[in-house]
N, CA, C and O atoms as a DFTB+ gen file, in Angstrom:
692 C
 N C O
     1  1       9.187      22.577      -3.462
     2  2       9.710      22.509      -2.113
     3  2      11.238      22.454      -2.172
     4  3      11.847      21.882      -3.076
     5  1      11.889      23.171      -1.013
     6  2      13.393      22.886      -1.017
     7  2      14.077      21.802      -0.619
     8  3      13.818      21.192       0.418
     9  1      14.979      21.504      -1.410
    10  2      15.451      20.141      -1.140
    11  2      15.990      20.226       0.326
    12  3      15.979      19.100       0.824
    13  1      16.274      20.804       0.847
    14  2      16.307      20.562       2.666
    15  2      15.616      20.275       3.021
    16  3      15.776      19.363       3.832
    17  1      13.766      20.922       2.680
    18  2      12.786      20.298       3.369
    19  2      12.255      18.666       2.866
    20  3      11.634      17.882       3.584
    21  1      12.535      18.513       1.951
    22  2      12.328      16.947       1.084
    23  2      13.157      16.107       2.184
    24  3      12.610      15.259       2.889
    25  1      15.041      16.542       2.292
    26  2      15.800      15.812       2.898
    27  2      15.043      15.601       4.565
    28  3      14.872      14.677       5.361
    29  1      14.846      16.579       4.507
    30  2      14.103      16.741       6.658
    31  2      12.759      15.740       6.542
    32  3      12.644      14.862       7.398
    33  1      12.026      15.830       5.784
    34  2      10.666      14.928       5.498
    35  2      11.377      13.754       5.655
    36  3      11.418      13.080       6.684
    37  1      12.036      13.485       4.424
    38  2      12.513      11.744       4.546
    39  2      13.233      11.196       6.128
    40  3      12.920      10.112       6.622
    41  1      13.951      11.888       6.600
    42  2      14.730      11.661       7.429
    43  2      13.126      11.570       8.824
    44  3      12.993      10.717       9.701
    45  1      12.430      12.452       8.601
    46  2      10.971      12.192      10.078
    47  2      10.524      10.993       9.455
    48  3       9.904      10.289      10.252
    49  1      10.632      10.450       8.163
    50  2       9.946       9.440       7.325
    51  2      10.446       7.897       8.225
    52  3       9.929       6.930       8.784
    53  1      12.009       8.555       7.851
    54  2      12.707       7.217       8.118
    55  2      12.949       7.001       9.819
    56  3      13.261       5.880      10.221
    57  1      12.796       8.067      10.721
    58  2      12.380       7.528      12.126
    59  2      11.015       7.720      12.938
    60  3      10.665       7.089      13.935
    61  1      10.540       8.425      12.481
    62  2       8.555       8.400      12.954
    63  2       7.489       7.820      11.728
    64  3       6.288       7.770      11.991
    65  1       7.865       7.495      10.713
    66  2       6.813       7.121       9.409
    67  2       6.667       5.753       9.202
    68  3       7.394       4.842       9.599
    69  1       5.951       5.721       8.734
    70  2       5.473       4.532       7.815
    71  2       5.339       4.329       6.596
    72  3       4.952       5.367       6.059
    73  1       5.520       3.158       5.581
    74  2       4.663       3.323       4.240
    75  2       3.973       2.312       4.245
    76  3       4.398       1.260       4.723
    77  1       2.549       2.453       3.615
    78  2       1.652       1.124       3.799
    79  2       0.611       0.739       2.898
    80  3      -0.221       1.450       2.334
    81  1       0.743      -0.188       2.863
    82  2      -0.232      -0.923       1.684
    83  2      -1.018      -2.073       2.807
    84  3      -0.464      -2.745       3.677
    85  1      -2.569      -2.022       2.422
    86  2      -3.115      -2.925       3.137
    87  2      -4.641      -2.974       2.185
    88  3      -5.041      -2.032       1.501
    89  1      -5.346      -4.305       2.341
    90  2      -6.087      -4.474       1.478
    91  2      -7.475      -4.036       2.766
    92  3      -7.475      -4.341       3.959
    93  1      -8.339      -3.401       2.144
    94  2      -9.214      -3.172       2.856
    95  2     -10.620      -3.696       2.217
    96  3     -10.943      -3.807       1.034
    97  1     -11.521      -4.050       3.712
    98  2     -12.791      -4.916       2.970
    99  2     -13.747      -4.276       2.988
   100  3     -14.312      -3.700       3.918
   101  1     -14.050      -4.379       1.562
   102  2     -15.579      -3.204       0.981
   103  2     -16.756      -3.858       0.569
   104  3     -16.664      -4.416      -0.525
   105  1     -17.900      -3.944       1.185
   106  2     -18.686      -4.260       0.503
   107  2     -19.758      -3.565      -0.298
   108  3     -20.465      -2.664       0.153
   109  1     -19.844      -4.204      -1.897
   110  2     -19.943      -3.338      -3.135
   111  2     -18.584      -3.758      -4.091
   112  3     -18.370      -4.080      -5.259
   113  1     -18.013      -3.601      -3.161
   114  2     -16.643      -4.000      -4.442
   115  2     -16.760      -5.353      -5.217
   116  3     -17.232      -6.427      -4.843
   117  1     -16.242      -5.022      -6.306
   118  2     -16.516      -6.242      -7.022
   119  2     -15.434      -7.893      -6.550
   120  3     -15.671      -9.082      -6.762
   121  1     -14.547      -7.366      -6.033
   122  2     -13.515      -7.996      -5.485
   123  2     -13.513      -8.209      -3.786
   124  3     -12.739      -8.833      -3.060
   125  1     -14.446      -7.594      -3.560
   126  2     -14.587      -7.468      -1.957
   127  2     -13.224      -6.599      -1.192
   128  3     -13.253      -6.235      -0.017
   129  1     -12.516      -6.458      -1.764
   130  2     -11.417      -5.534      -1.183
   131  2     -10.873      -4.246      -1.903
   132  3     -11.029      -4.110      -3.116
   133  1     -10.360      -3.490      -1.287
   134  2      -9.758      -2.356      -1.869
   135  2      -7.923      -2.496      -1.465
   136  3      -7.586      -2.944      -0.369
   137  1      -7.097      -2.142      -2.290
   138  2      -5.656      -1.669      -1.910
   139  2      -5.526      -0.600      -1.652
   140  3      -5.375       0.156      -2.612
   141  1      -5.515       0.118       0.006
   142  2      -5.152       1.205      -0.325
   143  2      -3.771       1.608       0.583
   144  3      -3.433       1.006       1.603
   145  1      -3.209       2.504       0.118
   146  2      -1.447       2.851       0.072
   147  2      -1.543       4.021       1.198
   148  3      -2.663       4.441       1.491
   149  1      -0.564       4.473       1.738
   150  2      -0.558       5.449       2.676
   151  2       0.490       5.516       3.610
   152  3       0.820       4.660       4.431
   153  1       1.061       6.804       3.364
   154  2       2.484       7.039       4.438
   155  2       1.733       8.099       5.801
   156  3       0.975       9.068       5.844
   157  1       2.270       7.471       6.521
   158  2       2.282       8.133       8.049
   159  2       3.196       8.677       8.974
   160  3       4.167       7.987       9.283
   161  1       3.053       9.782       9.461
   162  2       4.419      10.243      10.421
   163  2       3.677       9.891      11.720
   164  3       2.550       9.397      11.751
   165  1       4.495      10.224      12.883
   166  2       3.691       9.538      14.348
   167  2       4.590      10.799      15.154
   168  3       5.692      11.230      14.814
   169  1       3.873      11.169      16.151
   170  2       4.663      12.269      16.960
   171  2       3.970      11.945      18.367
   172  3       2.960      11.243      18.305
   173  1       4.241      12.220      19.168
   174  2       3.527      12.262      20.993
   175  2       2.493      13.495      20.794
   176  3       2.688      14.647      20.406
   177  1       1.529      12.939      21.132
   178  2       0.574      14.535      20.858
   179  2       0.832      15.771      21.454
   180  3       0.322      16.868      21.227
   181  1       1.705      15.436      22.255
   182  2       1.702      17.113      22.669
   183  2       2.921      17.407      22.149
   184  3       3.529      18.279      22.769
   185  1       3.439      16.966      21.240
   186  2       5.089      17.839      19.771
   187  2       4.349      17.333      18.832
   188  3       4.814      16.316      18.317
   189  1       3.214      17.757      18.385
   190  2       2.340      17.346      17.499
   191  2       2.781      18.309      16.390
   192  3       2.802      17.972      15.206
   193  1       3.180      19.690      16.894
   194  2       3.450      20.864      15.965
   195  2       4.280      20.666      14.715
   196  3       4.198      21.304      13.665
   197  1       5.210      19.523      15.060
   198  2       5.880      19.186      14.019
   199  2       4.873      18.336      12.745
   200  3       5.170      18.221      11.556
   201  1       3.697      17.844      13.404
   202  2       3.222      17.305      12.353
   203  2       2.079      18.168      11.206
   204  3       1.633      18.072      10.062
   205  1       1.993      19.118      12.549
   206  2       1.168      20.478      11.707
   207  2       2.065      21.502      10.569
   208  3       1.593      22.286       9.745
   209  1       3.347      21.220      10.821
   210  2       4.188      21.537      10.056
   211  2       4.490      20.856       8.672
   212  3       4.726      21.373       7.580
   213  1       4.405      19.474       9.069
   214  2       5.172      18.535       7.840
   215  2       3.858      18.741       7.108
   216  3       3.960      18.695       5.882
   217  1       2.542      18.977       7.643
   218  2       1.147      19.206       6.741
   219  2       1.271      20.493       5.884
   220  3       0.853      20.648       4.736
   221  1       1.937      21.403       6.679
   222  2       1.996      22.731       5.988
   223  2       2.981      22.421       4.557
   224  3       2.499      22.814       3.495
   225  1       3.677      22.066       4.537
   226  2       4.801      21.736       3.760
   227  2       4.092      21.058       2.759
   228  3       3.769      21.757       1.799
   229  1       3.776      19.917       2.736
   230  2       2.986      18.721       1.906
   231  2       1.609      19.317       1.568
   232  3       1.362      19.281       0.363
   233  1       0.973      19.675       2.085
   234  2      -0.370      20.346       2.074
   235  2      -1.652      19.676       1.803
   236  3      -2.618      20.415       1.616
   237  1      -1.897      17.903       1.729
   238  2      -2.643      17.321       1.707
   239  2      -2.555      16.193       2.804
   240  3      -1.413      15.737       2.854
   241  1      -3.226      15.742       3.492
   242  2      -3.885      14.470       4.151
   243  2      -4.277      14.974       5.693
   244  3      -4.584      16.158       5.557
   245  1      -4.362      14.725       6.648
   246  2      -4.954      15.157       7.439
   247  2      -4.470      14.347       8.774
   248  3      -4.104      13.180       8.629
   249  1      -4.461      14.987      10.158
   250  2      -3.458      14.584      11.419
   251  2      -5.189      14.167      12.318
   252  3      -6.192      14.853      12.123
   253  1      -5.171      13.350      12.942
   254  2      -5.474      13.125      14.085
   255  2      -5.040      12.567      15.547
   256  3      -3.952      12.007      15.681
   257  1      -5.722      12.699      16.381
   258  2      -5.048      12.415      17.783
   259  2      -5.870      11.181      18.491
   260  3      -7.027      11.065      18.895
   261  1      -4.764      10.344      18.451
   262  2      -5.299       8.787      19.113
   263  2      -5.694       8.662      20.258
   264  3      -5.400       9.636      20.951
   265  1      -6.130       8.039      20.667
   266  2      -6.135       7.799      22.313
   267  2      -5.399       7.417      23.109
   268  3      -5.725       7.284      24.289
   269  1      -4.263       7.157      22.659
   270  2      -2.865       6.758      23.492
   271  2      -1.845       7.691      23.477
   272  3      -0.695       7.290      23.654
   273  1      -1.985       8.443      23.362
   274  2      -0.918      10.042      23.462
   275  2      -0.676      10.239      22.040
   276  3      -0.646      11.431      21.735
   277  1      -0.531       9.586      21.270
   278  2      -0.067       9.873      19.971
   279  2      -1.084      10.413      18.437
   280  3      -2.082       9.976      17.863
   281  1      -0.346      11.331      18.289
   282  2      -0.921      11.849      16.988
   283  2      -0.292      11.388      15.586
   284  3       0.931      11.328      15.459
   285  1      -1.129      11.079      14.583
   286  2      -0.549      10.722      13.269
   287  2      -0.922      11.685      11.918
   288  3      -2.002      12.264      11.799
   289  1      -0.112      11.728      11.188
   290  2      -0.314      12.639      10.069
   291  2      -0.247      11.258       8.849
   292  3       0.615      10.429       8.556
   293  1      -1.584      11.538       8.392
   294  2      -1.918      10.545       7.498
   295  2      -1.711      11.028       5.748
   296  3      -1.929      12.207       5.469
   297  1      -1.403      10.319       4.940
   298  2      -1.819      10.870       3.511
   299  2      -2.076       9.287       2.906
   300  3      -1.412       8.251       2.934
   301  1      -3.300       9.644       2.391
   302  2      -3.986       7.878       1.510
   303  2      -4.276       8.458       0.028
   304  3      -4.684       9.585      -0.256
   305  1      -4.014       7.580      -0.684
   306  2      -4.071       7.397      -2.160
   307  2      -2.940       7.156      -3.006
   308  3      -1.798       7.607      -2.917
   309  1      -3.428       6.397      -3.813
   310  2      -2.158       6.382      -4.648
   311  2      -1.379       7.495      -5.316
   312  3      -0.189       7.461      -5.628
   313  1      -2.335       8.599      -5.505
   314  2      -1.374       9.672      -6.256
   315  2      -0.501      10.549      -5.475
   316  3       0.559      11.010      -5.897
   317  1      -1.135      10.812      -3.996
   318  2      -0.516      11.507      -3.284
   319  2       0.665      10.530      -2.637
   320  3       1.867      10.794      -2.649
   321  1       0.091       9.422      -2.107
   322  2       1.293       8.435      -1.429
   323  2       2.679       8.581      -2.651
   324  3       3.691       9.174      -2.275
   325  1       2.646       8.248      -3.483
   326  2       3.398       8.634      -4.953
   327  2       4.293       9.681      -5.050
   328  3       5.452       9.463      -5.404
   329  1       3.780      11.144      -4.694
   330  2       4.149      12.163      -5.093
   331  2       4.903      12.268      -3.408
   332  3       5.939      12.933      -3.427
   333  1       4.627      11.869      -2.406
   334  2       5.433      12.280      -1.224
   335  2       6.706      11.277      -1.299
   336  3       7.857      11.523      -0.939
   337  1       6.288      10.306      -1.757
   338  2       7.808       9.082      -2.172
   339  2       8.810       9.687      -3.068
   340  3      10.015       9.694      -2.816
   341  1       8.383      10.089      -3.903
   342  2       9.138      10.739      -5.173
   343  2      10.067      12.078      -4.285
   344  3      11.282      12.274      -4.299
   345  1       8.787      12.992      -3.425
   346  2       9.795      13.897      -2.901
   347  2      11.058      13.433      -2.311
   348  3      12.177      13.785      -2.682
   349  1      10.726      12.434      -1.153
   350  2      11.508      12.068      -0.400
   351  2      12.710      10.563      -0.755
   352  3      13.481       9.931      -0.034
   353  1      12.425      10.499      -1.865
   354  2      12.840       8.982      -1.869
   355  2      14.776       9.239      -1.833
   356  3      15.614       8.675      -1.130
   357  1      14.915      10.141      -2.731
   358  2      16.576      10.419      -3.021
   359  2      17.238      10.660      -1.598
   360  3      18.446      10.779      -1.394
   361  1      16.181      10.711      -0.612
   362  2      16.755      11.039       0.690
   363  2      16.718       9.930       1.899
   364  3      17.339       9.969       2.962
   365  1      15.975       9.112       1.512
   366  2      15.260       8.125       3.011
   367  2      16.401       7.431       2.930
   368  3      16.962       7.437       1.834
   369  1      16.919       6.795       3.868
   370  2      18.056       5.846       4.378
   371  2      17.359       4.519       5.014
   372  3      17.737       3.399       4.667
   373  1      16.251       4.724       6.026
   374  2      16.399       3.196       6.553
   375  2      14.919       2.679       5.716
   376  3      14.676       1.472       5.715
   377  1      14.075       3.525       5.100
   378  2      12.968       3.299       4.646
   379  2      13.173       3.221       2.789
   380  3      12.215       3.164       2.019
   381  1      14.341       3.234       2.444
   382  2      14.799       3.513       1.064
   383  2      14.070       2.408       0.343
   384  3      13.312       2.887      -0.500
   385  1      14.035       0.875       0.395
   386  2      13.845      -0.561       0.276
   387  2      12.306       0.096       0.173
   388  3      11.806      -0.005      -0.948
   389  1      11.761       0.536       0.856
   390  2      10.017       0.612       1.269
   391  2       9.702       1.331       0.541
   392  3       8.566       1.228       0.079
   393  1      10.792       2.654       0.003
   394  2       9.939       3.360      -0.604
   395  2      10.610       2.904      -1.790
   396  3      10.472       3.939      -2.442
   397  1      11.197       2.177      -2.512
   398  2      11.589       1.576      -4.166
   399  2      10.000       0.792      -4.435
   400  3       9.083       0.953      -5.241
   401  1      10.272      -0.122      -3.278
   402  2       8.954      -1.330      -3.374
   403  2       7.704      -0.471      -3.349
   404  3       6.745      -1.044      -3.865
   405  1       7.545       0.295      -3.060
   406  2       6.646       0.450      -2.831
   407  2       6.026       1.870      -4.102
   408  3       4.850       2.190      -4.277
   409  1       6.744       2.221      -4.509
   410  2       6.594       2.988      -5.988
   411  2       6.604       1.867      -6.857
   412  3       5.551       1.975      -7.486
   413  1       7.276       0.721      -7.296
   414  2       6.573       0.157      -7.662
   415  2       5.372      -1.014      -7.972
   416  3       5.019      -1.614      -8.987
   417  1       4.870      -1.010      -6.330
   418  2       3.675      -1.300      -5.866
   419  2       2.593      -0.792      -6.695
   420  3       1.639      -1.394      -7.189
   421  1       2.983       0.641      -6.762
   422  2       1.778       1.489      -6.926
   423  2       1.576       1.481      -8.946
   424  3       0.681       1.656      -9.773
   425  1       3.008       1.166      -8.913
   426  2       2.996       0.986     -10.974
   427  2       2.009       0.045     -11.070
   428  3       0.866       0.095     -11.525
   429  1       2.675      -0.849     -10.543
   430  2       1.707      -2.149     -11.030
   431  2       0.102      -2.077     -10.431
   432  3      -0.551      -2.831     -11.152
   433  1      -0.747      -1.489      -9.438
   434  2      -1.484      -1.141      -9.086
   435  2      -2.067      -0.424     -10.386
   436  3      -3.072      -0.829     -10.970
   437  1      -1.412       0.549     -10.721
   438  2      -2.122       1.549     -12.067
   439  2      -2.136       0.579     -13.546
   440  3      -3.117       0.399     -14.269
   441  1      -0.612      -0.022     -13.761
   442  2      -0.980      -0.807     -14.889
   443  2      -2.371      -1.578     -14.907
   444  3      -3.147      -1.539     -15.861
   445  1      -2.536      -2.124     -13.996
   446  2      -4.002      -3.046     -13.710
   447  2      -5.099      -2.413     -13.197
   448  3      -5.832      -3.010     -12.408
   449  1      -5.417      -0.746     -13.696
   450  2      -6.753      -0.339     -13.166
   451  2      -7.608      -1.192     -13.557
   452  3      -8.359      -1.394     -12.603
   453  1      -7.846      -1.672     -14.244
   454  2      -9.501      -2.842     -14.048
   455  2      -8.710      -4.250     -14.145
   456  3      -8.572      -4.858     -15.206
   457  1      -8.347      -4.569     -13.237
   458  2      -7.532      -6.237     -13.008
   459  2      -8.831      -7.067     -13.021
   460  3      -9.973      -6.838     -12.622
   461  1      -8.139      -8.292     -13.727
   462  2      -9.013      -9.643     -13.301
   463  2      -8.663     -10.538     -12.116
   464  3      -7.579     -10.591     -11.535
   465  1      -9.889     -11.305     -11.832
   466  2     -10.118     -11.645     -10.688
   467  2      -8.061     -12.228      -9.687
   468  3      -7.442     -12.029      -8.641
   469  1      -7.904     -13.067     -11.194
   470  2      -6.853     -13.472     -10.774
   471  2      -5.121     -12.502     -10.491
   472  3      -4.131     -12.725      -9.794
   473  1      -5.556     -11.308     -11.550
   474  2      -4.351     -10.291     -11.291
   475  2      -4.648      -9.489      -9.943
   476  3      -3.692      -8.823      -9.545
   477  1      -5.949      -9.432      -9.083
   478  2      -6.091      -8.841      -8.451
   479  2      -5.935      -9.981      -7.062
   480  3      -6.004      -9.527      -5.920
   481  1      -5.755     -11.238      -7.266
   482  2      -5.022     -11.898      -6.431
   483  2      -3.545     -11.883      -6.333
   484  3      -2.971     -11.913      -5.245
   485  1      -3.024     -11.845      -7.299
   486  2      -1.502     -11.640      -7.398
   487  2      -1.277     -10.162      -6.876
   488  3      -0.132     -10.105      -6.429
   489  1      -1.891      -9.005      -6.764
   490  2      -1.521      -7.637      -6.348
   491  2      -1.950      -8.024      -4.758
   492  3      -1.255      -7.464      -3.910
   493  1      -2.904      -8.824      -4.311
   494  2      -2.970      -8.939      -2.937
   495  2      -1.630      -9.502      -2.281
   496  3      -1.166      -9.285      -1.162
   497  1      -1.162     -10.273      -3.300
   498  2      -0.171     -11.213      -2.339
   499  2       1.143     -10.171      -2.008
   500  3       1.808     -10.147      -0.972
   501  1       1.297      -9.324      -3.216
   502  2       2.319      -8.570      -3.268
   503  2       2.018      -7.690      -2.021
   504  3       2.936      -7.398      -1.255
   505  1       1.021      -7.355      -1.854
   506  2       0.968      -6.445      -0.527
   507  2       1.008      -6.935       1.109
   508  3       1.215      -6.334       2.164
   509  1       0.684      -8.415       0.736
   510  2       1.013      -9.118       1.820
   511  2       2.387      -9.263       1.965
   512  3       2.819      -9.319       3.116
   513  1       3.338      -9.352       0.817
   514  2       4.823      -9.182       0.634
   515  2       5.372      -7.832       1.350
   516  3       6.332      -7.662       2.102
   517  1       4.536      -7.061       0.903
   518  2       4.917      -5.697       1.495
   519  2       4.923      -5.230       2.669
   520  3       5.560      -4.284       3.131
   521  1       3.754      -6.335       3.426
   522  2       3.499      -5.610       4.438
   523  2       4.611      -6.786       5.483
   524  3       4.329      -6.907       6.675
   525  1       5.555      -7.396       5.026
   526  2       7.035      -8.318       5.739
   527  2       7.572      -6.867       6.006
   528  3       8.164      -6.931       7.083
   529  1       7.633      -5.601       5.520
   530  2       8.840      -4.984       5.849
   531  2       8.397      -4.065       6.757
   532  3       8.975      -3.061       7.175
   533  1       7.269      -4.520       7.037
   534  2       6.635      -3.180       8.327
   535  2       6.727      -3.812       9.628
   536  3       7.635      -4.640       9.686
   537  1       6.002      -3.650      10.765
   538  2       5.963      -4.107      11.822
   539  2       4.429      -4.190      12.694
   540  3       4.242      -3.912      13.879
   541  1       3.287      -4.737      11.529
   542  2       2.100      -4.111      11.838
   543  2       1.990      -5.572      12.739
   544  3       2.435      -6.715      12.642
   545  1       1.059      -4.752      13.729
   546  2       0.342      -5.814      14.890
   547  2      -1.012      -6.272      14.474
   548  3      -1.503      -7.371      14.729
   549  1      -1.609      -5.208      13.739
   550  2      -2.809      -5.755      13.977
   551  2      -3.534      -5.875      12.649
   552  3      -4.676      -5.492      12.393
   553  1      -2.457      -6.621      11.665
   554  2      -3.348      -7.236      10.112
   555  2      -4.079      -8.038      10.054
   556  3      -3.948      -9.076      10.703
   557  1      -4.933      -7.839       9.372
   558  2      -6.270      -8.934       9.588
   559  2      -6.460      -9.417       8.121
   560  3      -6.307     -10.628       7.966
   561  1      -6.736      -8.753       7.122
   562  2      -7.106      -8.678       6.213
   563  2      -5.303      -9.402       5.094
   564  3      -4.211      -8.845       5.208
   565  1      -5.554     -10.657       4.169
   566  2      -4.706     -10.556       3.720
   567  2      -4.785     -11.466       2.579
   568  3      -5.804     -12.150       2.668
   569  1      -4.027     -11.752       1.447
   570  2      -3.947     -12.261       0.298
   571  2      -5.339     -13.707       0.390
   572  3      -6.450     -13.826      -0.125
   573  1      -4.610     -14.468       1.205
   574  2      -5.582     -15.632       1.578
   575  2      -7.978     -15.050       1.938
   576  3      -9.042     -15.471       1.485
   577  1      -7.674     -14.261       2.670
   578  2      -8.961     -13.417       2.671
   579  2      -9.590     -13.374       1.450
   580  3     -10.667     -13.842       1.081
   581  1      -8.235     -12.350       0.544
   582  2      -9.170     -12.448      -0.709
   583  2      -9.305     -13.162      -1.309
   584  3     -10.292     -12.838      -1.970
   585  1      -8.860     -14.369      -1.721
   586  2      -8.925     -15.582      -2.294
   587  2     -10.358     -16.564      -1.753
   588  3     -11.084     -17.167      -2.543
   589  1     -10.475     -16.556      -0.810
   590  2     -11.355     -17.221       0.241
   591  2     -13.051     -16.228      -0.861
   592  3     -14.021     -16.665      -1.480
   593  1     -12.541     -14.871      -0.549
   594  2     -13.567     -14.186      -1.055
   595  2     -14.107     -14.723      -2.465
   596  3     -15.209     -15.029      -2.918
   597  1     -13.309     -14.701      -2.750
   598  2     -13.274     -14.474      -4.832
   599  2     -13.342     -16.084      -4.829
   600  3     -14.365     -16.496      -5.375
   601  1     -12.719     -16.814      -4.473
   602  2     -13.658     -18.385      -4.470
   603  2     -14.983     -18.812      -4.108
   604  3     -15.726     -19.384      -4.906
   605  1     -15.346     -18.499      -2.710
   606  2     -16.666     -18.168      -2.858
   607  2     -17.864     -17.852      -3.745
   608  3     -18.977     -18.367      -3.853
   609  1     -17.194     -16.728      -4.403
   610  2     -17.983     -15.718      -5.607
   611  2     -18.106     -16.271      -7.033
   612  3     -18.848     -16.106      -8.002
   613  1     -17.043     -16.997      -6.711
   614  2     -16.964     -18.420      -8.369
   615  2     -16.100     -17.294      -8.992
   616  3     -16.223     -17.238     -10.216
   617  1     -15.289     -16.420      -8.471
   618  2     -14.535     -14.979      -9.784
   619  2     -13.312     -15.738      -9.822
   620  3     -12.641     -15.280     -10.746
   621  1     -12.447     -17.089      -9.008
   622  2     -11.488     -17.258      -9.664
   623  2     -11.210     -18.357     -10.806
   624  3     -12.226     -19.021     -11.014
   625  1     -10.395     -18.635     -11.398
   626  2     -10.627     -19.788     -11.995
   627  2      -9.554     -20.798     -11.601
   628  3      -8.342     -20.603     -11.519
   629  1     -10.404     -22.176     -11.320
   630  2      -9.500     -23.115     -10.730
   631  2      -8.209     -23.384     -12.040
   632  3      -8.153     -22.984     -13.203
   633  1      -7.498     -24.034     -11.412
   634  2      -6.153     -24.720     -12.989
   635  2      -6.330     -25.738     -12.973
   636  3      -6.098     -26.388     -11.953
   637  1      -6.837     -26.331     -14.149
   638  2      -6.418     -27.971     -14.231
   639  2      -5.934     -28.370     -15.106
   640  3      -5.551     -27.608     -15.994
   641  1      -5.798     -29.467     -15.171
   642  2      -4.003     -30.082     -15.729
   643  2      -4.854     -31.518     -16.493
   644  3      -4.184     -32.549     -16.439
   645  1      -5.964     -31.622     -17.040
   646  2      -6.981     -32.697     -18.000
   647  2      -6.492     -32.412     -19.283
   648  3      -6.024     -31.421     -19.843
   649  1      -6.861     -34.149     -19.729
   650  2      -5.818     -34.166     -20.944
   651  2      -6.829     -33.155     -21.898
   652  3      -6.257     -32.585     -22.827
   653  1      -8.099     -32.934     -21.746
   654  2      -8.520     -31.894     -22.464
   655  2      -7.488     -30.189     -22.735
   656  3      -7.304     -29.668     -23.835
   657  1      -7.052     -29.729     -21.582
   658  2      -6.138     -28.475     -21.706
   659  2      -4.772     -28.703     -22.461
   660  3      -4.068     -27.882     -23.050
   661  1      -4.563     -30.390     -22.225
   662  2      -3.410     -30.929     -22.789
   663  2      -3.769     -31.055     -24.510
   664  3      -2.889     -30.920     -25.359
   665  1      -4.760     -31.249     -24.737
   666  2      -5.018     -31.125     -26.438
   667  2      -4.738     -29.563     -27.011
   668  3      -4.056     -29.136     -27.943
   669  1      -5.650     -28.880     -25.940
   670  2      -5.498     -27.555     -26.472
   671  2      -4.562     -26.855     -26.699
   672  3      -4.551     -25.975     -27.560
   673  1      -3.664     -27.140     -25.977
   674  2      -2.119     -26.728     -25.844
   675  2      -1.625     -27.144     -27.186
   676  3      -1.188     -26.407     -28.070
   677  1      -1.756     -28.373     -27.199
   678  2      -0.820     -29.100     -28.619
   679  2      -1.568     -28.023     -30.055
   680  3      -1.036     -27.467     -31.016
   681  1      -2.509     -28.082     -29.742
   682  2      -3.139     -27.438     -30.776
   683  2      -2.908     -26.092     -31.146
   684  3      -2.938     -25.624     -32.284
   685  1      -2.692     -25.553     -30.147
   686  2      -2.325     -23.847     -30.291
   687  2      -0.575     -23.762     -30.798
   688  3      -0.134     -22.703     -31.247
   689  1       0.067     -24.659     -30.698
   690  2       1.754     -24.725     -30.710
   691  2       1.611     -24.545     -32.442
   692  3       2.621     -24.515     -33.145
């Protein structure tokens, strides 16, 4: 793609877009939640054309039309959310912060493809971190959720501080 159109993407990025990380609740999952990542543009549905455009350009995720006049052009996953940051990142101005954090959101997401119970609490919180720089109304789902979950399930492990852990310690030094 030409770097004009990268620069024009970032710039619809940085006044109609979004970037987003939100934990979503699955049941089946072993964790009860999923992270999933995803940038959005927003247009009035009827100058929607521009978003049939920014699709043409990008060529993956898919636009629908809300019920409140507005249409959104969606892209979810980590590889694609990734590869549209990377296009645009040398260019975004007010979303620059969102899209650093948020590439390496997605590192640490991949370093930990099979996380334990407890690294996959620490990646929740981070997305609850993440989601301070947005302006979402209607989060439901968040670090505490999954914790609540994964305690329940007996998957985390409590910390305690018994002079038993205190031997072990001395012992391992």
């Amino acid at each position: 793609m030409e770097e004009t159109t990268n620069a024009y993407i970032a710039g619809f990025l940085d006044g109609d877009g979004s970037i987003m990380f939100q934990l979503i609740e699955r049941k089946g999952y072993i964790y009860g939640y999923q992270i999933r990542a995803s940038v959005c543009f927003y247009q009035k549905t009827n100058h929607k054309d521009g978003l049939i455009w920014l699709k043409k350009q990008i060529g993956f995720g898919y636009i629908r039309d809300r019920n409140d006049g507005v249409s959104d052009y969606t892209i979810v996953g980590y590889d694609r959310v990734e590869e549209v940051l990377k296009l645009v990142q040398p260019y975004v101005v007010f979303k620059a912060v969102h899209a650093e954090k948020a590439l390496k959101l997605l590192s640490m997401i991949r370093e930990n493809n099979k996380p334990t119970p407890e690294k996959f609490m620490s990646l929740a919180k981070l997305v609850d971190s993440y989601a301070s720089l947005n302006y979402s109304k209607k989060k439901i789902n968040n670090a505490k959720k999954v914790e609540e979950f994964l305690n329940r399930k007996g998957l985390l492990i409590p910390v305690t501080t018994d002079s038993c852990n205190k031997d072990e310690m001395v012992l391992s030094s």
